[in-house]
C-alpha positions as CSV (number, residue, x, y, z in Angstrom):
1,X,-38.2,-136.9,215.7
2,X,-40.3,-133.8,217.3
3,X,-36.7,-131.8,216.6
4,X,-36.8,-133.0,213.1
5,X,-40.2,-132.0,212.2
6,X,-39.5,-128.7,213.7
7,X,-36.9,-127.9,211.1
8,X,-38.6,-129.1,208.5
9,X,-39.4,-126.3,205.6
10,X,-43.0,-125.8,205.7
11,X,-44.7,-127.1,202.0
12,X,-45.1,-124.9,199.0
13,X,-48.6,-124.9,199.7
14,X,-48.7,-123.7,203.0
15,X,-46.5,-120.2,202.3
16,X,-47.8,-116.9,201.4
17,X,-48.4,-115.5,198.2
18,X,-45.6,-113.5,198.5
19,X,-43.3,-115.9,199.8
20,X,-43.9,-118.0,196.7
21,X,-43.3,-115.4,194.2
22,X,-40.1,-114.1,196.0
23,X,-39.2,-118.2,195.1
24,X,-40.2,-117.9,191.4
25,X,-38.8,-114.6,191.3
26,X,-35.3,-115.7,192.2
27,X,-35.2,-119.1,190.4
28,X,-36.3,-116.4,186.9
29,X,-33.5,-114.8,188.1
30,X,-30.6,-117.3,188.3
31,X,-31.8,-118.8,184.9
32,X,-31.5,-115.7,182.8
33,X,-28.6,-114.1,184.4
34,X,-26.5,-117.1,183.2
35,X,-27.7,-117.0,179.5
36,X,-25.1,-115.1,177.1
37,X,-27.8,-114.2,175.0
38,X,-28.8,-111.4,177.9
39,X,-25.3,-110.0,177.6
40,X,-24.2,-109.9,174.2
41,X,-27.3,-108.6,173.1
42,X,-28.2,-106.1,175.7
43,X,-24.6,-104.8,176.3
44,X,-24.0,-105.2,172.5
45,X,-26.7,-102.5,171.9
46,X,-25.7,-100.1,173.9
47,X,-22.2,-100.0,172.4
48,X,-23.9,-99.8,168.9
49,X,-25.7,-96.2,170.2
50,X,-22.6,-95.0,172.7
51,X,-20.4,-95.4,169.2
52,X,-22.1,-92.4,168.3
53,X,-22.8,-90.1,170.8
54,X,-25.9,-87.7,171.0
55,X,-26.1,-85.0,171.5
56,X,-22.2,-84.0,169.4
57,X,-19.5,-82.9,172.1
58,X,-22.4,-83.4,175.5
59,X,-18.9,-85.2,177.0
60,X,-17.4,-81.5,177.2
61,X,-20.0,-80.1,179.0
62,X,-18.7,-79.0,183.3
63,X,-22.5,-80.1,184.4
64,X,-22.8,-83.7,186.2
65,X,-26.5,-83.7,185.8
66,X,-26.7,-82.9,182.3
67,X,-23.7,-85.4,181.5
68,X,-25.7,-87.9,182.8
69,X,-28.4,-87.4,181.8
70,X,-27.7,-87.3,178.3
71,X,-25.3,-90.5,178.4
72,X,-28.7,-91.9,180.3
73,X,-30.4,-90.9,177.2
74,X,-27.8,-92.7,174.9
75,X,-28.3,-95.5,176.9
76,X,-32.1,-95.8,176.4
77,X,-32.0,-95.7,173.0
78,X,-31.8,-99.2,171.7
79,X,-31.1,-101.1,174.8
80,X,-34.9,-101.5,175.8
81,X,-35.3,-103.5,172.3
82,X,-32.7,-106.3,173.9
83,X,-33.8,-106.2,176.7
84,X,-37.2,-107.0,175.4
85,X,-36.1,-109.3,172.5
86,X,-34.2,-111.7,175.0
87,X,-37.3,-111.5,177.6
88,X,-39.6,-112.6,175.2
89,X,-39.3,-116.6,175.1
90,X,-39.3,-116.8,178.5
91,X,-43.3,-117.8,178.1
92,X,-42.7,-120.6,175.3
93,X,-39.3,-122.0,177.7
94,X,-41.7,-124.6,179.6
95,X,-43.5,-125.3,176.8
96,X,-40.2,-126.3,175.1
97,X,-39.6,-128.0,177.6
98,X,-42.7,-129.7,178.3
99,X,-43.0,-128.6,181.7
100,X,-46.4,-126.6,181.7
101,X,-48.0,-129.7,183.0
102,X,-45.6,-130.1,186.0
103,X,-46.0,-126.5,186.4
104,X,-49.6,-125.9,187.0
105,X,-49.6,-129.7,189.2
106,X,-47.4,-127.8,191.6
107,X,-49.2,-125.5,194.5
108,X,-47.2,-121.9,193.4
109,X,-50.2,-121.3,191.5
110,X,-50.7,-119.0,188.3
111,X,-49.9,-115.4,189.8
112,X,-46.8,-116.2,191.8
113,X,-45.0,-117.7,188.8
114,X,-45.7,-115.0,186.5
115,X,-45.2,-112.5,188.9
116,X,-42.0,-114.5,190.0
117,X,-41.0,-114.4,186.1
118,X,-41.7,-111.1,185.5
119,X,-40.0,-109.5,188.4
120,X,-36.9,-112.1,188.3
121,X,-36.2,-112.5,184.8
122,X,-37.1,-108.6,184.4
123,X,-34.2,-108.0,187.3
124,X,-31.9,-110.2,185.1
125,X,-32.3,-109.0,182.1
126,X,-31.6,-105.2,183.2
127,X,-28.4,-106.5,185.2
128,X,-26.3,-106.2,182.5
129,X,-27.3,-102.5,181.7
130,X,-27.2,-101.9,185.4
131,X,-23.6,-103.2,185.4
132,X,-22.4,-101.4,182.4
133,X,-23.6,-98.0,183.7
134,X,-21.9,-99.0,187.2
135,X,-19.0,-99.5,184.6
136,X,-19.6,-95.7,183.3
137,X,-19.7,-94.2,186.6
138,X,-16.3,-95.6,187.4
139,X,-15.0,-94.2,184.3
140,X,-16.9,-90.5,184.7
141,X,-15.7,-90.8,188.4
142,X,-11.6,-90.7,187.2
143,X,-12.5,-88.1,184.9
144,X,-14.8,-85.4,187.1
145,X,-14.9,-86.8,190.7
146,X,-17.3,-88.6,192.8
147,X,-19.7,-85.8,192.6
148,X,-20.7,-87.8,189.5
149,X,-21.9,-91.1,191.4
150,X,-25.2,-89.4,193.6
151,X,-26.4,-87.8,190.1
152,X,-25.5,-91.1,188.5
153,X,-27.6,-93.2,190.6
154,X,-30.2,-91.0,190.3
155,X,-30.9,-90.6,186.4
156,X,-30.5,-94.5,186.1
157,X,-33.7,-94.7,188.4
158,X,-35.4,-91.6,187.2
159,X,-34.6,-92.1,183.2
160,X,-34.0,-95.5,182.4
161,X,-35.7,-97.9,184.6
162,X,-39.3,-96.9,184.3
163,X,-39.0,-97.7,179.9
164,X,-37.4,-101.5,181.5
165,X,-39.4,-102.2,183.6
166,X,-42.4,-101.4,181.1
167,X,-40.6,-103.5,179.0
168,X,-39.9,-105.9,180.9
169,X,-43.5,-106.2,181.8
170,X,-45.1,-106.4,178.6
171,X,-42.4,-108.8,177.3
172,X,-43.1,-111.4,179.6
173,X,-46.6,-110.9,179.5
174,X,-47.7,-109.9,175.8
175,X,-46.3,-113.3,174.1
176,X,-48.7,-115.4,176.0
177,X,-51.2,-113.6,173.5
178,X,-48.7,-113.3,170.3
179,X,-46.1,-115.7,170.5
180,X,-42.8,-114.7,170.5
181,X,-41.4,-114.0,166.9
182,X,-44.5,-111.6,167.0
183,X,-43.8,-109.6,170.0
184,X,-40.1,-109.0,168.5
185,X,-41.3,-107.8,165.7
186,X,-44.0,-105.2,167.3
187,X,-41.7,-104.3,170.5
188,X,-39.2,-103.2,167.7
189,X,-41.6,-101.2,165.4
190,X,-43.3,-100.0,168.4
191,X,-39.9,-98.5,170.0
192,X,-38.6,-96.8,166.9
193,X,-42.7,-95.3,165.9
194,X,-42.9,-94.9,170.0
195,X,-40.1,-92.9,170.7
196,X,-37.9,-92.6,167.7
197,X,-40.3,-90.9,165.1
198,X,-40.9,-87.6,166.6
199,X,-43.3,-85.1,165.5
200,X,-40.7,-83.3,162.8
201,X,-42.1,-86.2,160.4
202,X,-45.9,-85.6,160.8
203,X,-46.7,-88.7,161.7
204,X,-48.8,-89.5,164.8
205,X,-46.5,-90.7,167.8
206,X,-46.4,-90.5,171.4
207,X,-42.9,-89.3,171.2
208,X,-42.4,-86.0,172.7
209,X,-45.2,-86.5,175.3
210,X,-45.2,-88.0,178.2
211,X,-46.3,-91.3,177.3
212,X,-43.1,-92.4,175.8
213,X,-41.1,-95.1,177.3
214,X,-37.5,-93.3,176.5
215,X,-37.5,-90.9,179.7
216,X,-37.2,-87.4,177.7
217,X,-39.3,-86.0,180.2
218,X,-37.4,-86.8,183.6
219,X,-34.3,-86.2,181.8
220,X,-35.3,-82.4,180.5
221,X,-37.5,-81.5,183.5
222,X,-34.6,-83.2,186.5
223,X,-31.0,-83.3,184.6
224,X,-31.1,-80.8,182.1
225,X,-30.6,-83.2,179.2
226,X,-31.1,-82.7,175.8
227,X,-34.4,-82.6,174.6
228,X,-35.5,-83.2,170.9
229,X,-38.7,-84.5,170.3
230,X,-40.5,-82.7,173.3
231,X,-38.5,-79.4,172.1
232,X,-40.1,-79.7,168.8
233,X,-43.6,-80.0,170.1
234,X,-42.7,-76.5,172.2
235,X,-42.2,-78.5,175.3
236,X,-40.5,-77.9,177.9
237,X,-41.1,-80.8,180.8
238,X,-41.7,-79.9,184.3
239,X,-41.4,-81.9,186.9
240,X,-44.7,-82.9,187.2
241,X,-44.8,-84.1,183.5
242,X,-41.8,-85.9,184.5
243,X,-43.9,-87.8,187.5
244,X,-46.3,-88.3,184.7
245,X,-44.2,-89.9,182.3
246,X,-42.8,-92.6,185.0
247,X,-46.4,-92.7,186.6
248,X,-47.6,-94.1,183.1
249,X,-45.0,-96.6,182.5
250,X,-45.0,-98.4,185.5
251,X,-48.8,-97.9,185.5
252,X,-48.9,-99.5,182.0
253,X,-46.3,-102.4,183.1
254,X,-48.8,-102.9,186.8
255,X,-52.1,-103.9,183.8
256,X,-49.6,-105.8,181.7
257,X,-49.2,-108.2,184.6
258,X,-52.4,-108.2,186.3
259,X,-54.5,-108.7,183.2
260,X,-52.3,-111.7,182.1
261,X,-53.0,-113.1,185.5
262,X,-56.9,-112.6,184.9
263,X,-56.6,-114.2,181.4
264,X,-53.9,-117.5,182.6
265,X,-56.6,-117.8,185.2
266,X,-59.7,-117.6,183.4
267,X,-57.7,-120.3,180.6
268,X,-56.5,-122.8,183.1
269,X,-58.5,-126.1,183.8
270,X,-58.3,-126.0,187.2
């Protein structure tokens, strides 16, 4: 009996905060990695842009770091807009499913499960854009060498994560507030006005500065890529901007969550 008790898992409400949202974070996980909708959608957008390549004829040029950077660019175009449009029922799913009363009877408690949800259902959600610029890599590898892979790695973290992970953030955080037919409708008028609209149409965008989520700045100031909006505002980003720029998105996607956790704990009952 002694031996028994021994091995016994201690209960949910006797582990750390950390060690509960590691549990929500990988149950989020598991869940979305196995819906379709992630992939289609996701993976489907980044074939729409990568039909069309932009800059014309980048795929010539002898430089790993600016053919990277500029494919990372392609990449970040419309695939943030999946990424959030899929994220964004995850807040109604227990409702749906009338589990919200289960949920807050359990001892995880408010800020593990939305940090679990955010940070598991975030990592899911960018999995498939993670695999299909593994997928690129392989390709670019036959084609230039493995000089390509190092580089690779490097604008994926320094270019396109920070605008998912803001993403992510505010996707499974904002609905709470809006709902989520809303937040679909803002997150894609938001992206295009955000980072889509630059200055060359006179109207009033953060496009071009370093507070846009589409990763210009690293891109310009690190790879060498091609810049457009920041260009047109007589730009050229350093790389201090470029600390900037990611600074501020994963700043923005840190509030997202901790002010949600303020406002589900200030609402709930208990």
């Amino acid at each position: 009996m002694t031996t028994v008790l021994q091995r016994t898992a201690p209960p949910t409400a006797a582990r750390g905060w950390w060690a509960k949202t590691v549990a929500a974070a990988r149950y989020e996980y598991l869940m979305q990695v196995r819906r379709p909708a992630v992939w289609v959608v996701v993976i489907g957008l980044i074939g729409l842009r990568c039909a069309t390549l932009f800059p014309p004829g980048f795929t010539s040029t002898t430089d790993h770091a600016t053919l990277v950077a500029d494919w990372a660019n392609n990449f970040s175009q419309l695939c943030p807009i999946g990424v959030g449009a899929v994220l964004a029922d995850r807040v109604r799913r227990e409702s749906r499913l009338e589990l919200d009363d289960l949920l807050t009877s359990t001892p995880t408690g408010i800020g593990p499960r939305l940090w679990g949800k955010a940070i598991g259902a975030g990592a899911a959600t960018i999995t498939p854009v993670a695999v299909a610029w593994v997928g690129l890599l392989g390709y670019l590898t036959a084609q230039r060498g493995a000089g390509v892979i190092p580089v690779g790695l490097a604008a994926f973290a320094a270019i396109i994560l920070p605008g998912l992970v803001f993403i992510s953030a505010c996707s499974v955080t904002i609905p709470y507030l809006t709902g989520p037919v809303l937040y679909r409708i803002g997150l894609f008028g938001y992206w295009i006005w955000g980072n889509m609209v630059g200055p060359r149409y006179g109207i009033p965008t953060p496009a071009g500065t370093p507070f846009e989520a589409i990763g210009e700045y690293p891109s310009g100031a690190w790879f060498h890529g091609f810049l457009l909006d920041a260009r047109q505002r007589g730009i050229t980003p350093t790389g201090g901007e470029a600390v900037l720029s990611i600074a501020f998105l994963l700043l923005m996607a840190l509030a997202a969550l901790v002010i949600t956790q303020l406002v589900l704990t200030k609402r709930s009952p208990s």
